[in-house]
N, C-alpha and C positions, 0 to 999 in steps of 0.2 A: 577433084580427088577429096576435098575437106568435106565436100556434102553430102560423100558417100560413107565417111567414120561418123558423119553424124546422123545419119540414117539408119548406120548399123548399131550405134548405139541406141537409138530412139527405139529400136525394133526388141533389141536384146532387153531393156528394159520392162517394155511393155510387155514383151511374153513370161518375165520375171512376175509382173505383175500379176497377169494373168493367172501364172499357176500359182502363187499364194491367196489369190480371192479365191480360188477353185477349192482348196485344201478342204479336206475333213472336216469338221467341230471334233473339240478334243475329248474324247470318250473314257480317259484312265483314270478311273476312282482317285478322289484327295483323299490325300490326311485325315481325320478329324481334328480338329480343334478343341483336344480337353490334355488335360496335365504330361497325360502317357508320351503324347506328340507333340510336346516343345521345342523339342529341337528337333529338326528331321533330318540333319547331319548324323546324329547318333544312330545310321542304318544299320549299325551292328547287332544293337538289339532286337531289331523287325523277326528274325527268324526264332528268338525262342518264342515267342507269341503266336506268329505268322504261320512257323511250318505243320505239317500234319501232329496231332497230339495240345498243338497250343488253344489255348482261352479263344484267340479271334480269328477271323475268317480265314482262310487257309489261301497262301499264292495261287495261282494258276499253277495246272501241270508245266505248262510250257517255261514257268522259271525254275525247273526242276532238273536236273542229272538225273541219272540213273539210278545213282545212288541214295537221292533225295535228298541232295543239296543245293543252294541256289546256285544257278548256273555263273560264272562269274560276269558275263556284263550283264548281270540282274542284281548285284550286290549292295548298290547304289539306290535304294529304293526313292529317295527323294531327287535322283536326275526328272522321275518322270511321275512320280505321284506327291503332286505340289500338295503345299499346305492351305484349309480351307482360308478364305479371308470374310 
């Protein structure tokens, strides 16, 4: 019985493994590294720059409402656009 939990786990392991070597490369634009994006906590400010009308490159459609507001789990801009190093 012991060497069948330890089978299942060697197996559940490995297929863990497996599908993290498989993964993607991570393709979501960083930060920049200059004054503006010192802290990338401060994601409040992203949209006066960020939304249609601002100085820098505009979000994707797809972080948009209908209304042309960030969708709210796109609000967090730095859960997923790390900072450069």
């Amino acid at each position: 019985m012991k060497i069948w939990q330890n089978l299942a786990f060697v197996a559940v392991c490995g297929t863990v493994l497996v599908v993290l070597l498989n993964a993607p490369p991570e393709t979501t634009p960083k930060t920049p590294k200059d004054e503006i994006h010192v802290n990338p906590k401060e994601y409040s400010r992203c949209p006066s720059c960020h939304l249609p009308g601002g100085d820098a490159p505009e979000v994707q459609a797809d972080h948009l409402n209908k209304e042309g507001a960030l969708v709210l789990d796109h609000q967090k801009c730095y859960m997923c656009h790390k900072p450069q190093e």
